[in-house]
Each structure stands twice: as structure tokens, then as C-alpha cells.
N, C-alpha and C positions, 0 to 999 in steps of 0.2 A: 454364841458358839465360839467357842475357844480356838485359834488360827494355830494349824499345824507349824510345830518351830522347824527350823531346816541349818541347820550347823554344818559348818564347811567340813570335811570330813578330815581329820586328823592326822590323817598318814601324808596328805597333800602339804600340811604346814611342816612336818618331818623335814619333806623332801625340798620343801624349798630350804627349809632353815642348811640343810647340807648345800643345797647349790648356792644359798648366801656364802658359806665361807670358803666355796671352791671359787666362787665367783672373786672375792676379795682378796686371796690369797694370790688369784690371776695377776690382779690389778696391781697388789703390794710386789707382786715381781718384776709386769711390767713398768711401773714406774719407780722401780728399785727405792721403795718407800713402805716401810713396815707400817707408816701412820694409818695407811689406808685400809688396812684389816682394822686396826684400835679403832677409827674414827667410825666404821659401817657398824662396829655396835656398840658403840657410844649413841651413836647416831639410835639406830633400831631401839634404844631400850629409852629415849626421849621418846621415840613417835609410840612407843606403846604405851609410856605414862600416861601424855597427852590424851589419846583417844580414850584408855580411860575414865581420866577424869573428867573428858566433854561429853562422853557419850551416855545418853539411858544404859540403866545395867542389863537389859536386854540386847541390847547389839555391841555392846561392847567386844563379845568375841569375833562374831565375825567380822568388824571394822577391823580390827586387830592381823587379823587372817587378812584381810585385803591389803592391809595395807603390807604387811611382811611379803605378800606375793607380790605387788607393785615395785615395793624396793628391791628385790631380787632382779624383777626385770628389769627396770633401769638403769641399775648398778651395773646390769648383764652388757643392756644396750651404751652407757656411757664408755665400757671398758673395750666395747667394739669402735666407736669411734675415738676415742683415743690412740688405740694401737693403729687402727687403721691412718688418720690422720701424721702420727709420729713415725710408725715404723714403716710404712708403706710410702703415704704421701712424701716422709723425711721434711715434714715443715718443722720449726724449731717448738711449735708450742701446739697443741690439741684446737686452736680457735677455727672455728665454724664459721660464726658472727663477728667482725671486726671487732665491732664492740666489747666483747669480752676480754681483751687484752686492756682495759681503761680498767675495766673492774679486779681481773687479777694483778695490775701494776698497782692500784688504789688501793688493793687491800694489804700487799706488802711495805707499801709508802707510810700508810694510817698504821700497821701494827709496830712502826719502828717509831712511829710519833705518837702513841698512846705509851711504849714505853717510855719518854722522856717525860711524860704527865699530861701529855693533852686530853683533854675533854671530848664528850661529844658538840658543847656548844663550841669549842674551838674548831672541832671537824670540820662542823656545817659553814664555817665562815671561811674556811680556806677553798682560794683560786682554783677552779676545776673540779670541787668534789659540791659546790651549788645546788647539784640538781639533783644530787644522789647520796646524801649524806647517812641517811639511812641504811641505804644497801653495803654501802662501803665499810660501816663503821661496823656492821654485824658481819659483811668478811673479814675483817679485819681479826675476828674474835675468834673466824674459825682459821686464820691462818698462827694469830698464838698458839691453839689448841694444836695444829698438824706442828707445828713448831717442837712442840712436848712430847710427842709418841716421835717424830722422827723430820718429816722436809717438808715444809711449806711449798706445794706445787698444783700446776693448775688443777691436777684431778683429784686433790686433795676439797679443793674448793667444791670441785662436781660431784663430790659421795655430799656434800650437804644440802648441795640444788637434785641430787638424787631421795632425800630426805622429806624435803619438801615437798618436790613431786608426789613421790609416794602416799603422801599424808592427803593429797587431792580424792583420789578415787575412794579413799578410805570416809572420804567426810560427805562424797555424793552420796556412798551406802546409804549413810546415817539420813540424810536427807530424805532418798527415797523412800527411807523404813518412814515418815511420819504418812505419807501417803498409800505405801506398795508393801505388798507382803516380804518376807523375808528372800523366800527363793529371786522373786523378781527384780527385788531392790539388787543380791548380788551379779544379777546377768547386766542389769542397769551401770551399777558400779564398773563392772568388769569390762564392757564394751566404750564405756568414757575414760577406764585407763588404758586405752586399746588406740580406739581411733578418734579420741580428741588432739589436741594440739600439745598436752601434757608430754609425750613421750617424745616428741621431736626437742620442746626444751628443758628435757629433763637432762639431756647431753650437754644444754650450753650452759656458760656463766654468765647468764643475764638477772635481771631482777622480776621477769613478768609471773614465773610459776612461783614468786613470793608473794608479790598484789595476790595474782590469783586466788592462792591459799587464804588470803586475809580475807578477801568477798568470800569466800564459801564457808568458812567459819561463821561470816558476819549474818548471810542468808539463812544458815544451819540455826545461830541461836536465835533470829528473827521469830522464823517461823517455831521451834521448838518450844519455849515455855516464858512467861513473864516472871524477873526476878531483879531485887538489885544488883546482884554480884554478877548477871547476864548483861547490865545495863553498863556496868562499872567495864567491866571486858570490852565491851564496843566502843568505848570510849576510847580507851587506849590502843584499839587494834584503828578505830580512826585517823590517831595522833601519829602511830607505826606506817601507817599506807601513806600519810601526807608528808612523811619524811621519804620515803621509799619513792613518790613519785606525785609531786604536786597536784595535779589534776584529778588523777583517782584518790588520791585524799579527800578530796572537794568533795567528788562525787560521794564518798563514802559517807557523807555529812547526809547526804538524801538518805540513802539508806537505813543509815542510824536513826533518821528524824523521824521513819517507818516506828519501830522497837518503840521510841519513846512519845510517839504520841496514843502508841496502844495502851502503853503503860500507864498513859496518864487517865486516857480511858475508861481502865479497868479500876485504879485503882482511887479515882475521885469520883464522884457519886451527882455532885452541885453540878449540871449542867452551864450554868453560869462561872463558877468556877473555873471550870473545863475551856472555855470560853475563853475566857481573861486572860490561861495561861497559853492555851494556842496562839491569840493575836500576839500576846506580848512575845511568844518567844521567836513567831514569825517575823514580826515588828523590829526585832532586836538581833535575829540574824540576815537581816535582808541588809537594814544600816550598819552591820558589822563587813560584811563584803563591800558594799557601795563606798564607803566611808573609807575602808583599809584601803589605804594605795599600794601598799607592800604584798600584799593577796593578787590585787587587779591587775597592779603590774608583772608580778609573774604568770597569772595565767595568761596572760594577753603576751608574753615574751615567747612562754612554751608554745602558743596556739599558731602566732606568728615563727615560729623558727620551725615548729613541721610542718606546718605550711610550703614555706620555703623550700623545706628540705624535697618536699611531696614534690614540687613545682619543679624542680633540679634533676630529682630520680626519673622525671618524665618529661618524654619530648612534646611538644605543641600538639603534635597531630596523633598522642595516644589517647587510648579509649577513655582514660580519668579525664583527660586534660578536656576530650569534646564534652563528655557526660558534665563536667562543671560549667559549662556554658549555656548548660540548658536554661529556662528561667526558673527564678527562686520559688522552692518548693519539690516543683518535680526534677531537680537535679538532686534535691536533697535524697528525694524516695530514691532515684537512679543510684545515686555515688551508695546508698547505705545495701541496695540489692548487687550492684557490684563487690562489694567490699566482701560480701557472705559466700561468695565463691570464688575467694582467692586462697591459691595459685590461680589465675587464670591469662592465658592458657597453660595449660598442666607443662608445656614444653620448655616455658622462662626459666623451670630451674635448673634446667640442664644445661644452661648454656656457660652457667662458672664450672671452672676446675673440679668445685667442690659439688658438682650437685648431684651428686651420689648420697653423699650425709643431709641432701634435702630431702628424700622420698617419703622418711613418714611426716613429711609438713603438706605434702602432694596427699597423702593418704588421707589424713584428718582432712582437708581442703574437701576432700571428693566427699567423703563420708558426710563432712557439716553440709554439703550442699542439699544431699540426698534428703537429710534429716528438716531440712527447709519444709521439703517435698511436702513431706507427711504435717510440718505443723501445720503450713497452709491450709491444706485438706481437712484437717480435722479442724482449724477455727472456722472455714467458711464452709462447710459442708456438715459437720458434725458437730458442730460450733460447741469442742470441748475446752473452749474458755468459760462458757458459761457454768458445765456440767460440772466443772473443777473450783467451783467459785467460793475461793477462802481468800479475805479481803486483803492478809498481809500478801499472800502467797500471789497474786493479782496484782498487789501494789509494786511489790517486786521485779514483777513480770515487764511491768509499764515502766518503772525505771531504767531496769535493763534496755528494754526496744528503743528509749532515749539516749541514754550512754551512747549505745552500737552507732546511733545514727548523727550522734553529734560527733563520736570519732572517727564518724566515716568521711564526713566533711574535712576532715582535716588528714585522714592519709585511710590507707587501705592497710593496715595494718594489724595481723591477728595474733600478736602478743599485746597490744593495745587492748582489743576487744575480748580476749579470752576470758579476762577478770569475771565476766557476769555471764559466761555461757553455760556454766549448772545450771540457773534457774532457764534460761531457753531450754537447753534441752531435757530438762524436766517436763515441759510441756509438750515437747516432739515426742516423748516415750507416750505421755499421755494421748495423744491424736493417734498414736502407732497402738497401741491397746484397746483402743475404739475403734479400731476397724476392723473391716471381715476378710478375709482372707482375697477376696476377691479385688475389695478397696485397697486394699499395702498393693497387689500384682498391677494396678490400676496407676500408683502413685510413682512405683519401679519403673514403669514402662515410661509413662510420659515425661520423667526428668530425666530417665537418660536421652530421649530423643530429644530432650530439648537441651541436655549439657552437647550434644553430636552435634545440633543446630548452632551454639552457639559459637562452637570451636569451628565450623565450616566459615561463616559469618565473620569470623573475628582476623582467619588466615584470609579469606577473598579479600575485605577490605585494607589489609595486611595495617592493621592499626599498631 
């Protein structure tokens, strides 16, 4: 039986495409920058090549349609916390996260030394830009570009990390359509550009909604189809994350090593063969990390400095610092189930100046919590891990619950963690689809009394 198609309805992409350039025309006034109208579709007509040329020529349109309504909104939502930060707060520049000021000073620094002729191997070696030579040196690319339509300025940088963003929900679609019908995959899409962690940093100038992007592409071609030119892509989207951000580089190596061991798989026949080429290649990257000092010592510098950093941001007597005392193991399970409901308490982010521009990181916080709820439920209750059981789509699954919990060990950080939360909550939709109307009222009830319980608990002990 042939599956009824379900096409976003036309007059909806009309209406955005006009609030796209009421929206951009806002922005080009309020940052007295004509680049930022040029650059929103510049921008727009990259993410619709992209989708499609990634996507089956069946979902092509409506990734397309999601992702044009994504970018609208966060184009919408960046240009509210801009004016709101500039014209209201009267701070000198739109930053949220301190951090952003390193990435917009670094991309102005790098595009005035890319014009003198430096390299990107030059980049990656200069003082200060170490850990991020990747991100920097592709700002760097979109501040020549705002340079040419009109001014190189922070929100000029934010219509690209609005691009980006955008191209997320657009590529969960496509995800979902290999498992979910059409209508469902776009409710799926729509509710992860909604109340994930996407839209809170779609506003800042950080690099995590770019890892992000890079895992969901990499999960998307995983699971999608065996080919070289799919194989040749992850390669280099590998090489891109590991400049972008050491550790999720690394990690991206498990990932990838999914792809290419199916491949080899499928497409060697000689189980002995097969054989030979797994050990040797296991063999050969295990002595390639052990042996590189140059690898070990930076993951062991980065693992060690947010550590640090973790240890600094909190007092002795807070709730990480007890939970890491626990003994090894179930501090681990502790620190990675904390980690999964942070903001917590939902009250921390109110207490800077700025925690107004925090509320939708408060909103995905609550919403990922809730989404726990149901996966639980349905892996121990309904046990729709089994029921779902495709062995890349599983293997995937088991990587992610590793990452979450080895970066939980090292900070509670959910730009860290976001990278591999498509395929989680790929699985929370799935546990929420298997249940009866009765089991979701079942699942609502007792995680809110238990997020009540835990915020009572947290102020008594006043941790």
C-alpha cells in the first residue's frame, strides 16, 4: 500500500518567504547594515541547494519548507535579542555568552590576516585561535563576505549561525522520514525546532549549533544508504568537527567507524577478509591515538581545563561537586542524570542581568527533561529499543548514551551534549508513539511531580 504524501501547504512557505524579508529588512535597519538583507539570501539559497542535494527526491520539498520556516524564525528570534540587548540593555555589542566576543574579535583578526596571505595551516598555529581554528577561520569567510554587501558586525555573523541553525530541524525531517511517515516526521521536525536547545543558540555566536549540524548530517548519511561519495563526505565532515572542536572530532571517528564498517560489510563477501580488515583497522587506530602524543595531549589538556573550569564555576558544597564524590560508577550514572535536566533549578538563570535572553535554554531544559520521561518508559516498559531494532540506528543510539555520559563527567554542559541529541530523541518520539493515551497521562504526571520533588529538595538543602 502506497503511503498518502502530505506536502506543507504553499501559501504557508508564501507567507513566510514575505516575513523572511520584513524580517531582514528589520534587521538591515536596525543594525544600519544593508549586508544583512544580501547575506539572509545568500544564506537561504546555500541551505536550499544543500538539502537538495542531501536529501531523497521525495522529501526534498518539505525539508526545504522546514528549513525556510526555521530560518525565518530565528532570523525573527536573533533580531529580538539583538535590538533588545543593543537598544534596550545599551550594551556595546548583542553578546549573551562572553564567549562570543573571542569569536567575533577572531573572525575580524583572521579576515584582516587572510588578506595579507595567511593560510589556514597558519591560522591553526597562531596564539589563541588553538582550540578553534576551524570556527574562526569560516567566520572569518563570512565577515569578508558582510564586508562586500556592506559592515562586518556581530549580527552579520548571527544571520550565518541563523543558517545553520535552521538547516538542523530541516535534516531531523529527513531523518525521521527514513523511519516516520511524512505528516509525523514534520510535527517531529517542528517540535525539535521548537523546544530543543537549537533556538536559544541560534541567537549566539558560538560554534556548538555547527558541531551539531555536522552530527546530524553524519547520523542522517549513516543511517540513509551505503555509497562511496557518502563515505568520502564523512570523512571530511570528520576532519571539519575535529578542527571545530577536538574532542567531538575524536568522537566523530566512532561514528564514522559505524558507516564504514557496514560498508565493508556489505560490500566484501570473504568473511575472513572482512576479518583482517576490522582487526587491522582497529589495530591501527587504537596505535594511532596511544602512540600520537600530539592527540593525547590535547584531549587530556581540553578534559583537564573543563574540568577545571567545572570545579571554579562551583562551590564545594554544590549538587555536582557532592554527586562527584560519590564512588566510581554511580557518580558516573549521577553526574550524566543530572546533566539531562539542566537548567536545574530552572531559578539559576535569572539571577544574571541577562536572564531574560536565557528563557528558551529554561524551555528546551524542561521540555528535554520531560522527553527522558517517555524514553524511559518506553525502553523499560515497552521495551521500544528492541521493537525499533536496526543495528546502525542502535549502534548510534549507544554511542550517543556514551558521549552524554563521558561529557557529563567533565561539565553539565548542554551545548557540549546537543551534538548527538537527534538520535536521543528520535527514540523519545519513538517510546511516545508506543504509547496509549493513558501511558503519555501516566508518564506527564509522575515527571512533573518528580521535576516539584526535586526543585523542593534542592531549595531545602539549599545546595
Amino acid at each position: 500500500m502506497t503511503e498518502e504524501r502530505y506536502i506543507i501547504n504553499s501559501n504557508y512557505i508564501l507567507v513566510t518567504i514575505l516575513f523572511l524579508i520584513v524580517v531582514s529588512i528589520i534587521g538591515s535597519f536596525l543594525d544600519r547594515n544593508v549586508a544583512i538583507f544580501a547575506l539572509s539570501f545568500i544564506f537561504i539559497s546555500i541551505g536550499t541547494i544543500f538539502l537538495s542535494i542531501i536529501n531523497r527526491v521525495e522529501n526534498i520539498k518539505n525539508s526545504v519548507y522546514i528549513f525556510l520556516i526555521f530560518f525565518a524564525i530565528y532570523l525573527f528570534y536573533t533580531t529580538l535579542i539583538n535590538f533588545g540587548l543593543v537598544e534596550v540593555y545599551m550594551t556595546p555589542y548583542s553578546f549573551v555568552e562572553s564567549d562570543e566576543g573571542l569569536f567575533y574579535d577572531g573572525a575580524s583578526d583572521i579576515a584582516n590576516k587572510m588578506r595579507l596571505g595567511y593560510k589556514f595551516d597558519d591560522i591553526a598555529k597562531l596564539k589563541g585561535y588553538l582550540d578553534l581554528p576551524g570556527s574562526i577561520y569560516f567566520n572569518a569567510y563570512i565577515a569578508i563576505l558582510a564586508n562586500i554587501f556592506g559592515t562586518h558586525t556581530i549580527f552579520t555573523q548571527k544571520v550565518a549561525v541563523t543558517l545553520i541553525s535552521a538547516l538542523i530541524p530541516a535534516m531531523m525531517y529527513s531523518i525521521s522520514r527514513l523511519y516516520l511517515s511524512e505528516k509525523i516526521s514534520i510535527i517531529v521536525a517542528i517540535i525539535y525546532g521548537i523546544f530543543s536547545f537549537v533556538p536559544y543558540l541560534s541567537s549566539l555566536l558560538l560554534r556548538d549549533v555547527h558541531i551539531a549540524l555536522m552530527y546530524i548530517i553524519t547520523f542522517y548519511i549513516i543511517l540513509d544508504k551505503l555509497s562511496i561519495i557518502n563515505l568520502i563526505i564523512l570523512f571530511f565532515i570528520s576532519i571539519a568537527s575535529y578542527y571545530y572542536r577536538e574532542q567531538t572530532g575524536i568522537f566523530m571517528v566512532g561514528f564514522t567507524a559505524i558507516y564504514f564498517f557496514n560498508f565493508i560489510n556489505f560490500t566484501i563477501k570473504n568473511n575472513y577478509i572482512k576479518l583482517m580488515i576490522y582487526l587491522s583497522l582497529l589495530g591501527g587506530l587504537t596505535l594511532l591515538v596511544l602512540n600520537n602524543q600530539y592527540i593525547m595531549e590535547i584531549f587530556n589538556q581540553t578534559i583537564n581545563s573543563s574540568a577545571e573550569h567545572t570545579v571554579e564555576q562551583s562551590s564545594s558544597g554544590s549538587m555536582g561537586a557532592k554527586i562527584a564524590k560519590l564512588p566510581f560508577g554511580l557518580n558516573v550514572i549521577a553526574l550524566f542524570g543530572f546533566s539531562q535536566i539542566q537548567p536545574f533549578p530552572p531559578s539559576l538563570i535569572f539571577i544574571s542581568k541577562k536572564g531574560m535572553f536565557h528563557f528558551m535554554y529554561l524551555l528546551a531544559g524542561i521540555a528535554w527533561y520531560f522527553g527522558w520521561g517517555f524514553l524511559l518508559y518506553g525502553f523499560f516498559k515497552n521495551r521500544v529499543f528492541f521493537k525499533r531494532l536496526d543495528l546502525k540506528l542502535s549502534l548510534i543510539f549507544l554511542f550517543a548514551i556514551i558521549y552524554l555520559a563521558l561529557i557529563a563527567v567533565v561539565e553539565f554542559n548542554q551545548r557540549r551534549q546537543m551534538a548527538v541529541y537527534p538520535i536521543v530523541y528520535l527514540f523519545m518520539v519513538f517510546s511516545y508513539l508506543d504509547m496509549t493515551i493513558t501511558q503519555r497521562t501516566i508518564v506527564w504526571v509522575r515527571m512533573l511531580l518528580l521535576f516539584l520533588t526535586l526543585v523542593l529538595v534542592f531549595n531545602y538543602l539549599k545546595l
